[in-house]
N, C-alpha and C positions, 0 to 999 in steps of 0.2 A: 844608431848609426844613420847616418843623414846619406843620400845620394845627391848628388849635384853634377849639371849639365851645363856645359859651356860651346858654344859658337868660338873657334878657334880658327889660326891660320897654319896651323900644324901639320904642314902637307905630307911630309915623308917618315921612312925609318928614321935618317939621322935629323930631323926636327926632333924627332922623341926623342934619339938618342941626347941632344942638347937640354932638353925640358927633365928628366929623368933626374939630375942631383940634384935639380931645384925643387921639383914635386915630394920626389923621395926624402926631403931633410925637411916639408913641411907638417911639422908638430899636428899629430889629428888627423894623418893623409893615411889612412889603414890599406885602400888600394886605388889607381886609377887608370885609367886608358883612354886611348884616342882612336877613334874610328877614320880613320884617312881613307875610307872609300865614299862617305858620306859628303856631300856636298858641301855641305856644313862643316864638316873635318869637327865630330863633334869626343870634345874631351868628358870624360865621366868620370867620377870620383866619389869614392865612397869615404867620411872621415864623420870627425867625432862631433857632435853639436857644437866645440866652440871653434871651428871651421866657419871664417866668414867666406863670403862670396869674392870680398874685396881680397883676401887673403891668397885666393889660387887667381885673381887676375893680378896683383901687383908680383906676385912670383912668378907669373908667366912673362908679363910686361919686364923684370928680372932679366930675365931668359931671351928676348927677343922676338916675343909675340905679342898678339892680340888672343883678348875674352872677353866673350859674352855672354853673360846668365841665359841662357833659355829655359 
């Protein structure tokens, strides 16, 4: 299981609540979260090795956001 951190603009409850069918239906997403008091608004996610990087930013970009690997 891989961890992956992302630079987000994920400010609130209902951002998550928007990002959440789109995280939740990505193949390999075992669990994730989004820290909204962090400066960085920083998304974490735990999934399976064949979890790219490009994979939870084009379903973010999906959704109506910005990621960025950190």
């Amino acid at each position: 299981m891989d961890t992956l951190q992302f630079k987000t603009n994920i400010k609130c409850g209902g951002c998550i609540a928007t990002v959440k069918p789109h995280l939740d239906q990505l193949a390999g997403v075992k669990n994730w979260e989004v820290d909204t008091l962090a400066a960085d608004k920083i998304l974490t996610v735990e999934a399976s090795g064949e979890v790219k990087d490009s994979d939870i930013i084009n379903t973010l970009s999906t959704a109506g956001f910005n990621a960025e690997r950190i």
